[in-house]
N, C-alpha and C positions, 0 to 999 in steps of 0.2 A: 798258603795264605787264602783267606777265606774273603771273594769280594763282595758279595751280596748275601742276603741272607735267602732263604728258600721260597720265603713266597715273593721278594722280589724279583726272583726268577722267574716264578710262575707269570709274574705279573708280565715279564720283557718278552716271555715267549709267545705272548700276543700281538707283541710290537712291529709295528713297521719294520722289514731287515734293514739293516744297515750297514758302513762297511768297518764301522768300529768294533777294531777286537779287543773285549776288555777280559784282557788275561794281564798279570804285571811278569815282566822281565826274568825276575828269577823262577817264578811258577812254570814259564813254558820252557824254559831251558833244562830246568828239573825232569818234566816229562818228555822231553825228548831224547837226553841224554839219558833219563833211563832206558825207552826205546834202545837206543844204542848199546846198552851197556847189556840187553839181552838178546843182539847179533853176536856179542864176543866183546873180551874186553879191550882187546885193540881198535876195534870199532869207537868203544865211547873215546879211549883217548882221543884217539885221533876225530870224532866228531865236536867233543869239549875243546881241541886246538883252533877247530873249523868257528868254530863260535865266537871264540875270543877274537879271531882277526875280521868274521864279519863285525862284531863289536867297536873293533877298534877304528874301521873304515866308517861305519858311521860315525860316531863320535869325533872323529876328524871334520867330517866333513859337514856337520850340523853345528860344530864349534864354529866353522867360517861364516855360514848362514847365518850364524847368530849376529857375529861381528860387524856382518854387510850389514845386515839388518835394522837394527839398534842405530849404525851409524847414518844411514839413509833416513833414518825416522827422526834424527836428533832436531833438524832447524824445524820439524812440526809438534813436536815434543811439550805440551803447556807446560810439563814438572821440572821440563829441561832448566839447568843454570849456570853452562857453560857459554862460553864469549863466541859469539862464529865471526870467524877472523876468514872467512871467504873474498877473495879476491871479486872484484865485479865480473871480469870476463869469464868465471866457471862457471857452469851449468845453472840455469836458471830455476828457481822456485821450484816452476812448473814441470820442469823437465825430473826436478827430484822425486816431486808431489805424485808421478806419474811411475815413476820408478819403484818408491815405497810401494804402492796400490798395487806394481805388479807382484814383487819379493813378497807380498801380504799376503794376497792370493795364493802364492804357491805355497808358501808356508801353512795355509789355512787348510788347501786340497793335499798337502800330505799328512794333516792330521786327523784325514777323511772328513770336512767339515764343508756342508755343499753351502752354496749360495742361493737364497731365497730370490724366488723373482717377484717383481714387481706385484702380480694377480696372485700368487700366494700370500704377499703380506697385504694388502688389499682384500682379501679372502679373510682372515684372519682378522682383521680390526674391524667387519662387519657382524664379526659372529659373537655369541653372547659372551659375558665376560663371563673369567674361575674366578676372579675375583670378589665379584658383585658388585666393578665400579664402573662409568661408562665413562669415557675420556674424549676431549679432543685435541687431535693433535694438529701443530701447525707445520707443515712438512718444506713448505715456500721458506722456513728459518733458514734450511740445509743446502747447502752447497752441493754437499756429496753426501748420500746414507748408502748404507750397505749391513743385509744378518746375516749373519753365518752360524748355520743347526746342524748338530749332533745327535744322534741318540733321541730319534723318535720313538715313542713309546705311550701307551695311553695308563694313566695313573687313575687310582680311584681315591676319589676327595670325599667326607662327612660334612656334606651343609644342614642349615635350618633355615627353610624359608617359611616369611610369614602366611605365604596364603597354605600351606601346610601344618600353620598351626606349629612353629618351627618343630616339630617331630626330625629328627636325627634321621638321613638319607645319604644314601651313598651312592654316587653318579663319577662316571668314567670322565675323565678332562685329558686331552691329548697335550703331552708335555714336549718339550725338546729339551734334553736331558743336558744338552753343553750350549750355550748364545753364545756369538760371538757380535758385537755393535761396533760399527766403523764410523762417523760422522766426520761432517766437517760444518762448521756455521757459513751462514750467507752475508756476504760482504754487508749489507744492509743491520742496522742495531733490530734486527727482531725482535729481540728480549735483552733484559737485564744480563752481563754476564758473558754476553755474546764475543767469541772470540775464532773472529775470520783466516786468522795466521795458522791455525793450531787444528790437526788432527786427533779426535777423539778415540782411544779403544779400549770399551767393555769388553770384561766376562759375565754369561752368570752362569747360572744351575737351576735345571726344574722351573723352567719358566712355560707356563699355559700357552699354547699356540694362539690363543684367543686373546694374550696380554701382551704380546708384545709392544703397543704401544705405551705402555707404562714405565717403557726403560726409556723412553723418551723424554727429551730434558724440556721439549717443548709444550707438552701434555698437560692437559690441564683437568683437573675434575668436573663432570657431568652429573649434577645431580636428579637421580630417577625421578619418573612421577609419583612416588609413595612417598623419596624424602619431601617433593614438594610440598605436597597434600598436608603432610604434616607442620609444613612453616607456614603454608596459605593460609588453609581453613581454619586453626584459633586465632589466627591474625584478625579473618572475616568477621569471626562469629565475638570477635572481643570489642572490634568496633560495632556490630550489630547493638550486642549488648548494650554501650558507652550510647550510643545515639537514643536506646529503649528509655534509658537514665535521664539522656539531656532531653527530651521531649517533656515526661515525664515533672520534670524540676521547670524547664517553658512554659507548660501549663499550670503550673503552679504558681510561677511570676507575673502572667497576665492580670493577678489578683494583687502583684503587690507595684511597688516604683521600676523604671528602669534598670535598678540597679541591678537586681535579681536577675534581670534577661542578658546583664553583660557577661555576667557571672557563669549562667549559664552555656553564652556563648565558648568561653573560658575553657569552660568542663570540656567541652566539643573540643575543640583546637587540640588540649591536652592529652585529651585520651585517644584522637588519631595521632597524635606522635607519639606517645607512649606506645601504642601498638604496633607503629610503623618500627620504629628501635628494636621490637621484640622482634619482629621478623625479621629484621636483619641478623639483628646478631645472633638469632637462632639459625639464619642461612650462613653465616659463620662458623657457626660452631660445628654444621651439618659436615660442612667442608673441609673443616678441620682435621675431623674424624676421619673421613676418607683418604685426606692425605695423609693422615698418622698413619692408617691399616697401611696403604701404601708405602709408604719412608721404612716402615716395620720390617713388610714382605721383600722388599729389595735389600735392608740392611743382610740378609741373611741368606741372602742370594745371590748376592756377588763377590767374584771371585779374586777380580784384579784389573788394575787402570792402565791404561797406556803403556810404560816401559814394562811390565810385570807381567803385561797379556803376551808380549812379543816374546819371552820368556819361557812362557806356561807350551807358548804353541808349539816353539822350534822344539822344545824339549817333547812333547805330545805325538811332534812330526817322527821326530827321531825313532822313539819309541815304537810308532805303526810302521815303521820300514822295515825294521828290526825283523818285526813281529811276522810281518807278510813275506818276509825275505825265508825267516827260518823254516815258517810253515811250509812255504813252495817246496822249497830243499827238500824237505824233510819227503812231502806227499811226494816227491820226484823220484824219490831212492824209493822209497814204499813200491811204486807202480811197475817200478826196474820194468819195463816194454823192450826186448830187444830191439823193435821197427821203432820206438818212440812213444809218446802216449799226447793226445789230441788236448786240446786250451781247455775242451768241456769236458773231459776225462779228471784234467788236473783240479781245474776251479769244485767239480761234482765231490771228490774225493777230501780237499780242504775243507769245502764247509760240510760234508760230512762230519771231518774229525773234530770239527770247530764245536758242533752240535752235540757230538759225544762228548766233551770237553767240559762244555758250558753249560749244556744243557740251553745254549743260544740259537734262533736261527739267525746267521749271519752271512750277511751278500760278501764273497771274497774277492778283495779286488786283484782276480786274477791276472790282469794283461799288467797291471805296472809291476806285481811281484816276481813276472816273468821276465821284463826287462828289466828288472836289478837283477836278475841272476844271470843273464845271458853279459850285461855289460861289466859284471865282477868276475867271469869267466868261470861261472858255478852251473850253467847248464848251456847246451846247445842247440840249434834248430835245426830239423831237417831242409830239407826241399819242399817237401809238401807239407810244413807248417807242424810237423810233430816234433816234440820234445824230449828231450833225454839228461839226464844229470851228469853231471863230472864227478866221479870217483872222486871222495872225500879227501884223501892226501894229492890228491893234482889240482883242487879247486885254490883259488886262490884271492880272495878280498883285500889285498893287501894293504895299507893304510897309505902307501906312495904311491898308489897306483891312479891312473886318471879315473875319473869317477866316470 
């Protein structure tokens, strides 16, 4: 299975490491069972056995995750349209509201997906836009925000700017290849729509570190000083003109009755409203614009709403345990140490194979792939912190087993 193309690779291997491994399921199980199948063919059976009950252990066990999940999320739910038939005396709101944000979290960090802090997204809505639009957002709406980034990586966009003479230019934009958007609105009506019960959750893809404020529901378009320029100054130069005229037509009326000079007045009155109308509704249509380009760029950039996110993740989470479970094993048997082999032996030799693999560099999130295999009884620790694997027919994942 083919998942990027070649120069998108070239492109990643620039990228910020990360600790996403984008390899799909059946592709790493392929090459490592072939691995296996070139020890002796007893080997792969018996490693294609080892496979399927770690397969089956997780899937057990992110099938539950999924359950708690969904079900802790449902009384915050806006799509939600079932009856909650809760008793007064169970757990309150907030004791849920609190609960979900935790099971969120975990679910988010095991699909490798960090947490932005506060002077990072603060960092970012200061810096110039990929878009070409400036925003402001009103962040006193939220109750609760929180983003969760994937897949750092800098991309190369084709703009035309005008002081360029729009000439076709290719400039690097730093992307985050997976958003995750958490909200919650503020008790207070800050905007139309506003809904203080209800927890918010985006996806998107390929969103500008510089744009984040545009997945904002409370953002509003900023118009530059070029579009202003362009609605001020014929506005100016159209009343200049109108006044050239009414002068003009004034001195002309001095010569004749009153009547002429009302008339005159007339023209004046008319043609600053006629101009004032034009600049409005030309600052309309400016803004129009930019919300289209916008409404456009997110129609096709997002992934999934609220129950559908909780969905995309636990399944995402699943998949990188999988991943980081197998690899570990694998590099464990590889290293066979009679004494053991040391955390930076194993983490050095993963993203080795990772890189040969991918052609990725990729950060391994060694110490948790170590205790999944120590807590599924697939490898052991010594005394002084070296590691050693369990013989593939003794290791055991079992899907009844405690996790």
């Amino acid at each position: 299975m083919t998942l990027q193309s070649p120069d998108r690779i070239e492109q990643d291997v620039r990228s910020l490491r990360d600790h996403f491994i984008p390899i799909s399921r059946e592709d790493l199980i392929a090459l490592l069972v072939d691995e296996a199948r070139r020890e002796s063919p007893l080997t792969e059976l018996a490693f294609a056995a080892l496979v399927r009950r770690i397969d089956e252990r997780f899937a057990k066990f992110h099938r539950s995750a999924m359950q708690e999940l969904v079900e802790t999320y449902a009384p915050f739910d806006p799509d939600c349209i079932l009856v909650d038939i809760r008793r007064e005396e169970e757990q309150s709101d907030e004791a849920r509201r609190v609960r979900f944000h935790e099971r969120l979290g975990e679910a988010l960090r095991q699909a490798n997906f960090r947490r932005l802090t506060p002077e990072e997204i603060s960092a970012a809505l200061a810096s110039a836009k990929a878009l070409g639009m400036r925003l402001v957002v009103d962040f006193d709406a939220f109750a609760h925000l929180s983003v969760w980034v994937r897949g750092e990586h800098t991309d190369r966009w084709t703009v035309r700017r005008w002081y360029r003479l729009y000439r076709a230019e290719t400039i690097d934009v730093p992307v985050h290849r997976r958003l995750v958007l958490v909200y919650q609105d503020a008790a207070h009506e800050s905007r139309e729509g506003a809904d203080p019960d209800s927890i918010f959750l985006k996806v998107f893809k390929n969103i500008p570190v510089s744009d984040i404020d545009s997945l904002l529901p409370t953002c509003r378009v900023r118009l530059n000083w070029f579009d202003r320029g362009k609605i001020i100054l014929p506005t100016l130069s159209g009343i200049g003109l109108s006044l050239a005229k009414v002068v003009k037509v004034g001195l002309v009326a001095t010569f004749f009755t009153g009547v002429y000079g009302v008339v005159a007045f007339g023209m004046l009155i008319a043609a600053s409203v006629g101009y004032s109308l034009r600049s409005f509704f030309g600052y309309l249509a400016t803004k129009d614009k930019y919300q289209l380009n916008l409404t456009r760029h997110l129609y096709y950039q997002n992934l999934g709403n609220n129950v559908g996110v909780l969905f995309r993740l636990v399944h995402e989470a699943e998949e990188q345990e999988f991943r980081e479970t197998l690899i570990a094993y694998r590099v464990l048997l590889d290293l066979d140490r009679p004494d053991g082999a040391t955390t930076a032996e194993i983490d050095a030799e993963a993203e080795r194979r990772l890189r040969r693999m991918l052609g990725l560099s990729i950060d391994f999130e060694i110490d948790d792939a170590l205790a999944k295999l120590e807590r599924f009884d697939m490898a052991t620790r010594t005394t002084d912190g070296r590691w050693r694997a369990v013989p593939i027919d003794e290791a055991a994942p079992w899907p009844d087993e405690r996790r």
